[in-house]
C-alpha positions as CSV (number, residue, x, y, z in Angstrom):
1,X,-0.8,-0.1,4.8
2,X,0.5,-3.0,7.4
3,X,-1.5,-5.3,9.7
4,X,-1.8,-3.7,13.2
5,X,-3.5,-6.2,15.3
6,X,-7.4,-6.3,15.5
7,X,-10.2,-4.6,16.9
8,X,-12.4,-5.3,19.6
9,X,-14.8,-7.4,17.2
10,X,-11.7,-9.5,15.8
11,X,-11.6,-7.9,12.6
12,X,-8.2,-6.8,11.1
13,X,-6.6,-3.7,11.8
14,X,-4.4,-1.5,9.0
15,X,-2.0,1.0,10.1
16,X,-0.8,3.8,7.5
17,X,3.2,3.8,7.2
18,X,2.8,7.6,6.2
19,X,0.5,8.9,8.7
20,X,-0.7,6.6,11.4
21,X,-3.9,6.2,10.7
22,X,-5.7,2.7,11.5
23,X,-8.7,1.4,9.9
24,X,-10.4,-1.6,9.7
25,X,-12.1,-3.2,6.4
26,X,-16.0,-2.6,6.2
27,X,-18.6,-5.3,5.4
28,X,-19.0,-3.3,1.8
29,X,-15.4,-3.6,0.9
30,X,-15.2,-7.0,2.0
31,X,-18.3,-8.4,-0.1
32,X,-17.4,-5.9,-3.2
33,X,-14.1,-7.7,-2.8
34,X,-15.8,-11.1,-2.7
35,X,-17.8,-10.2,-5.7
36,X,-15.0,-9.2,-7.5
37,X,-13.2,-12.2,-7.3
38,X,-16.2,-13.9,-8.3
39,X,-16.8,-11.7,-11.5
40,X,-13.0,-12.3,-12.2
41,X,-13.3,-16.2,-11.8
42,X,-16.6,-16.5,-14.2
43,X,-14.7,-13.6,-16.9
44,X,-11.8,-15.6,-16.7
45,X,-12.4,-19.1,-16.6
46,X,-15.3,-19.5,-18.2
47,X,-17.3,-20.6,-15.1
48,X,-21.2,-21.0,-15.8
49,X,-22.9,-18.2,-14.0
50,X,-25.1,-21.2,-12.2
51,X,-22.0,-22.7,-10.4
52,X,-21.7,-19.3,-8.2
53,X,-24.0,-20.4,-5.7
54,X,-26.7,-17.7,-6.8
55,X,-29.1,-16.7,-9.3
56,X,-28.0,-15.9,-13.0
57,X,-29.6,-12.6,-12.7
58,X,-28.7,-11.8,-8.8
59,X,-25.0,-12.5,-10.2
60,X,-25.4,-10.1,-13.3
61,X,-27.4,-7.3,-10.6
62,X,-24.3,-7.7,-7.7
63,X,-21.3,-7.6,-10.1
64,X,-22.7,-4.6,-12.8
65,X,-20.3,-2.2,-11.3
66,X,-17.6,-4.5,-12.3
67,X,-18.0,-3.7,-15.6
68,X,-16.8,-0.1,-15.1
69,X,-13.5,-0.7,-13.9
70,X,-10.3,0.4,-16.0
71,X,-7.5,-2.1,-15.8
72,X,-4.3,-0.5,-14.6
73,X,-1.4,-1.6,-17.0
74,X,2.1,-0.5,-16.3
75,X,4.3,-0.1,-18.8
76,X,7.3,-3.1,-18.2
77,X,9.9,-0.5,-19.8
78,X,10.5,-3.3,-22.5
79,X,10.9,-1.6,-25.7
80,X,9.4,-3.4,-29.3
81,X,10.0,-3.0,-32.8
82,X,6.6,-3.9,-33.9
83,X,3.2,-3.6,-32.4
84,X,0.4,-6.7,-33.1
85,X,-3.1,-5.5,-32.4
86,X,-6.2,-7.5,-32.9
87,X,-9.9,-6.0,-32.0
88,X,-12.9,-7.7,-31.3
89,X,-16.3,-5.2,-31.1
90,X,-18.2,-6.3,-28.3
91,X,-21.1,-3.8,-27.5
92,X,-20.1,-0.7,-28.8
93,X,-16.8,-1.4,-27.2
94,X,-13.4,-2.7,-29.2
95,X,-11.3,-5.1,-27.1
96,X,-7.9,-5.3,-27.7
């Protein structure tokens, strides 16, 4: 996908290099995007949940489906001898 100008409404405009198509971003991927940034900043940095501008509990409610997302980790073709693995159980779930 490139930029290809905007729409009537000034939002941006995506072109597909393979087939043409244009789009433009919806209000739902643009807030889930938001959110997700959000969700990543308090994971991350260890931001209190009261310095995101919302309620504890309107935070928790708008970034559940964050929860549910698999981490994509490509293999950097790097190969090791040994393998160091550590686990911590957090609800029902083993983090590595």
């Amino acid at each position: 996908m490139r930029k290809n100008g905007h729409d009537r409404n000034g939002r941006q405009r995506w072109q597909c290099d393979a087939c043409k198509a244009t789009t433009t971003a919806t209000i739902e991927s643009r807030s889930r995007a938001s959110t997700l940034r959000a969700f990543l900043d308090w994971l991350l940095e260890a931001a209190p949940q009261r310095r995101l501008g919302c309620d504890a509990r309107t935070f928790r409610r708008r970034s559940a489906w964050c929860w549910g997302l698999e981490p994509r980790i490509l293999p950097d073709g790097v190969v090791h001898h040994v393998v160091m693995a550590d686990g911590t159980y957090v609800n029902g779930w083993c983090l590595l």
